[in-house]
C-alpha positions as CSV (number, residue, x, y, z in Angstrom):
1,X,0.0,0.0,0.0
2,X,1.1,3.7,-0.6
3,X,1.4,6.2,1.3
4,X,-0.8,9.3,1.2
5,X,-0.2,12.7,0.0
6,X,0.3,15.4,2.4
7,X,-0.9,18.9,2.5
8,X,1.7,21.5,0.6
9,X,0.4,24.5,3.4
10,X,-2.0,25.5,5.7
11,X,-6.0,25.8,4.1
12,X,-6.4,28.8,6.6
13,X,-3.0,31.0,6.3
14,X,-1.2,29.4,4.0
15,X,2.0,28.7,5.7
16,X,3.9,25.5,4.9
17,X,5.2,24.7,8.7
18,X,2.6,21.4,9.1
19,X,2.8,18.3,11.3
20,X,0.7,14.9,11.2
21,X,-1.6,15.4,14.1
22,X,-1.9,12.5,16.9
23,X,-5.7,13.6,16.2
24,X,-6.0,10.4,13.8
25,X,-5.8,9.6,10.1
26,X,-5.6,12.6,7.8
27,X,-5.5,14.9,11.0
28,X,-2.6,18.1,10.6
29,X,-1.5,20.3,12.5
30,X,-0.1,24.1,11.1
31,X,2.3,25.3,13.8
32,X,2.0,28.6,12.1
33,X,-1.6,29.6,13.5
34,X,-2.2,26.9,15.5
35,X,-4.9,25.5,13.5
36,X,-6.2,21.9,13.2
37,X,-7.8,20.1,10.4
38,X,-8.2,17.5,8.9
39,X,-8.1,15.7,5.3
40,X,-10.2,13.5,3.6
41,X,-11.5,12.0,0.6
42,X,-15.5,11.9,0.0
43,X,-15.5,9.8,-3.2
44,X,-16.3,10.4,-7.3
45,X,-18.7,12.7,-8.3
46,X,-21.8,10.5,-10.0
47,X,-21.5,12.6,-13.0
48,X,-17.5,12.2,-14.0
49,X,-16.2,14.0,-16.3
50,X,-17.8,15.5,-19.4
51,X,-15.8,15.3,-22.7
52,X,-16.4,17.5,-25.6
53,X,-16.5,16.2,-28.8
54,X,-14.2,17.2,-30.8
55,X,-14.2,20.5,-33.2
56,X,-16.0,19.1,-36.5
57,X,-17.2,15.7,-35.0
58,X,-21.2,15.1,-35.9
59,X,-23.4,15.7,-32.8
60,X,-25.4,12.4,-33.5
61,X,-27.8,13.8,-35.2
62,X,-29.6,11.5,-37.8
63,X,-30.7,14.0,-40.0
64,X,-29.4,13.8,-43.9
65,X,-29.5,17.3,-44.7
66,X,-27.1,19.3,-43.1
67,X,-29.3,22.2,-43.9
68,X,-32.4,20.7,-42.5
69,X,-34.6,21.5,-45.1
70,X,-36.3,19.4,-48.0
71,X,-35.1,19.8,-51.7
């Protein structure tokens, strides 16, 4: 197993002086402003991510015409 990432600075003043908290998984401590908080990971959004089709790709439409109209 890997280990995790840890925070780069503080979320509240941005100073980089941080210290695993005895708090508990994912728990830091910022010596700077004497701030504790704590990490964590809520899951995947349900909708992902969206991809655009690329520029020129047909948009599914099932039409013959690209014009729409009857001759």
């Amino acid at each position: 197993m890997t280990e995790r990432a840890a925070p780069f600075y503080c979320p509240y003043c941005g100073d980089e002086d941080l210290r695993p908290s005895e708090e508990g998984h994912g728990a830091w401590e910022c010596r700077a402003c004497n701030r504790a908080f704590q990490l964590k990971f809520l899951g995947l959004l349900a909708e992902g991510l969206k991809r655009e089709a690329p520029h020129g790709s047909p948009t599914g439409s099932s039409h013959g015409s690209p014009h729409g109209g009857a001759s």
